[in-house]
C-alpha positions, 0 to 999 in steps of 0.5 A: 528534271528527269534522272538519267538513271534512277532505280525504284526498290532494286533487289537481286536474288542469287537463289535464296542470297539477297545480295541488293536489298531494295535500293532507291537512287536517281542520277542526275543528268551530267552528275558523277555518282560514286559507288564505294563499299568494301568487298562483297557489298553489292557495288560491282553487282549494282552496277552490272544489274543498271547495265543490263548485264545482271537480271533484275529480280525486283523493282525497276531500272529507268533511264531518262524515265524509260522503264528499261528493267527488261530490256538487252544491254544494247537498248538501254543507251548505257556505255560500259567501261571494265576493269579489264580492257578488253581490247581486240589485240587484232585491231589498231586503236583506230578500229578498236575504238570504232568497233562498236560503230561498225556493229551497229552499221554506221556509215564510215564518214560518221565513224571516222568523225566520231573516233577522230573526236573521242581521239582528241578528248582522250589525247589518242590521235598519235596512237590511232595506227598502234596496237594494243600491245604497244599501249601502256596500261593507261593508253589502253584504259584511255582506247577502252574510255573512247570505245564508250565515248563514240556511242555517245551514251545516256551515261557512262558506267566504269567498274574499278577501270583504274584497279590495273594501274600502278599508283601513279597512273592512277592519279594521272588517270583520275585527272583524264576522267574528270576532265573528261566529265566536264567536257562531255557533261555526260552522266557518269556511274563508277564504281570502286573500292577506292575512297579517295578515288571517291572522294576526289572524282564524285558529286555524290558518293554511294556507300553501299553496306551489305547490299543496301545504301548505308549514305549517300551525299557529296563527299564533304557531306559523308566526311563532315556528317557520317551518319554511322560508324560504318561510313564514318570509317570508310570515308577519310584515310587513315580511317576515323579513330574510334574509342569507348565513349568512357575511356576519356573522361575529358571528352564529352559524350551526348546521351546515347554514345557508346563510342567517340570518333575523331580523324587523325588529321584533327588531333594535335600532339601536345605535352603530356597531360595537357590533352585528354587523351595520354599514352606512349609513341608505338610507331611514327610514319615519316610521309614526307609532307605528314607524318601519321603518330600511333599512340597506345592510349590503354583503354582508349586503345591505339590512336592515329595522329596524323600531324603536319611535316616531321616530327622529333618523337621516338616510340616509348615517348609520353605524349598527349592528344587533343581535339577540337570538341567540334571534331568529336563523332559519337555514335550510340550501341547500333553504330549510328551517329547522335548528337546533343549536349552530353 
C-alpha cells in the first residue's frame, strides 16, 4: 500500500540551527496521525515543511508516492488547517467556504455542490448566509475545516486548530473532527501540544523530542510500553511519577535502572506501612469523579495518586502507596526503558 504522505530523512536548517534532524514517517491512506511534543520540538515546523510552506533542506516529501519535496503548496493536493481562522470577515460562510473553488475556476454548479456537501458534514447550512462575526469560535473553526474540505485533499493537515477555543469547545470540537475522520476516510496530519487531544483523536501518535522522533505508535502503545522517560512522561495526565530506583527498596529494579516510573492512576492508598512507598498528605485535589493525593515520600520525593471518587484525608496524614509490580516503569542513566528480572 502506497502512504499518503511519507517522509524519507526529512531534515530542516535555519542557518547553522537544525531544528528537524532526519526524520522518517509514512501516513497511511485514511489514518489520523498525531504530531505531540512539547514547545520547540519541531511539531509545528514538520508540519509546515510536508505542506510546502517551509522549504525542505534534506530528504524527501512523497504524497501518494510523488515526489513533492519541490513543489509550491497548491501542487501537493494537501488541505491546510490553522490555528487561526483565517476567514475573509467580507465574505458569507457560503463564499468563504467556496473561496478556494472560485480561485481555482471552478464551474458554479460544482461549487455550489461541493460547499452544500461540506455544509451537511460539519452542520453549517444555517450558517451558510452569516458572516464570520456572527460566528462562535467553534462555528468559525468548523467554516475553516469545510474550506479544506470543498478541495477534496490527499490528506488534511491541522496545526493546533482547537488552541483558540475555551475547554469545552474543545471537547465538542474533538468530537466534530473525529466524526468527521470517519466519514470522510481521508488522511489526517494534527499537530498539537495536547496529549489528550492526542490521545483521544490519533491512530498513531508522533512524539517529537528536539527535532527528532523519540516513539511513534497507537496510543495504547506509548501509554503501556514508553520507550524513554521522556515519552513516558508525556504520554498520560498527571504525568507518569518517577523516583530514584533506591529510593524503595521494596520495589524491585531490573539491572540497569536508575529510575522507577509509576502512573498515578496505578497506585492505591493503603495504611501506613502496608505500601512501599510511605510519606505524609501534601495537598488533596478534589476532581469530583477523582481525586489526585500528593504525597511528600522523602527520597522518593513528591508522588501523585490519583484514586477514584473522595477521599476523607487532610495534608499531614501518614499514608502509604502501592502498586502492582506489572505497572512499575524503569529506565536506565540515558532515560530509555529496560526491563528484566531485577
Amino acid at each position: 500500500m502506497t502512504a499518503q504522505v511519507e517522509l524519507v530523512g526529512v531534515e530542516k536548517w535555519f542557518g547553522e540551527a537544525q531544528v528537524i534532524k532526519g526524520v522518517d514517517l509514512a501516513v497511511q491512506p485514511g489514518e489520523f496521525c498525531v504530531f505531540v511534543g512539547p514547545s520547540g520540538c519541531g511539531k509545528s515546523t514538520l508540519l509546515r515543511m510536508i505542506a510546502g510552506l517551509e522549504e525542505t533542506s534534506r530528504g524527501q516529501i512523497l504524497v501518494e508516492g510523488r515526489d513533492a519535496t519541490a513543489e509550491p503548496p497548491s501542487r501537493r493536493g494537501l488541505a491546510m488547517v490553522f490555528q487561526s481562522y483565517a476567514l475573509y470577515p467580507h465574505l458569507s460562510v457560503r463564499e468563504n467556504v467556496g473561496f478556494p473553488l472560485r480561485a481555482a475556476g471552478l464551474p458554479k454548479e460544482e461549487i455550489a455542490r461541493r460547499v452544500d456537501e461540506a455544509a451537511r458534514a460539519l452542520r453549517l447550512e444555517e450558517l451558510l448566509d452569516r458572516r464570520p462575526k456572527d460566528l462562535s469560535g467553534g462555528q468559525r473553526q468548523r467554516v475553516a475545516i469545510g474550506r479544506s474540505i470543498v478541495r477534496e485533499p490527499v490528506a488534511f493537515l491541522f496545526d493546533e486548530p482547537l488552541s483558540n477555543l475555551d475547554a469545552a469547545l474543545r471537547v465538542e470540537m474533538r468530537y466534530e473532527i473525529a466524526k468527521l475522520h470517519r466519514q470522510l476516510g481521508t488522511a489526517m496530519i494534527y499537530v498539537t501540544h495536547d496529549q489528550i487531544e492526542a490521545m483521544t483523536l490519533a491512530d498513531r501518535i508522533v512524539v517529537l523530542e528536539a527535532g527528532r522522533i523519540a516513539q511513534v505508535g497507537t496510543p495504547r502503545e506509548l501509554y503501556a510500553n514508553p520507550r524513554s522517560l521522556f515519552v513516558a512522561q508525556f504520554i498520560g495526565s498527571p504525568k507518569m511519577n518517577v523516583l530514584p530506583a533506591g529510593a524503595a527498596p521494596d520495589l524491585p529494579a531490573p539491572a540497569g535502572a536508575t529510575t522507577l516510573g509509576v502512573r498515578p492512576e496505578h497506585l492505591r492508598l493503603v495504611a501506613r506501612g502496608d505500601g512501599p512507598l510511605a510519606g505524609e498528605v501534601d495537598l488533596v485535589e478534589y476532581l469530583g469523579a477523582d481525586t489526585f493525593v500528593i504525597v511528600d515520600c522523602g527520597a522518593a520525593g513528591r508522588i501523585t495518586a490519583r484514586v477514584p471518587g473522595e477521599v476523607d484525608l487532610a495534608p499531614g496524614a501518614a499514608v502509604s502507596l502501592d502498586a502492582p509490580r506489572s505497572a512499575l516503569h524503569a529506565f536506565d542513566a540515558a532515560g530509555l526503558a529496560v526491563s528484566g528480572p531485577g
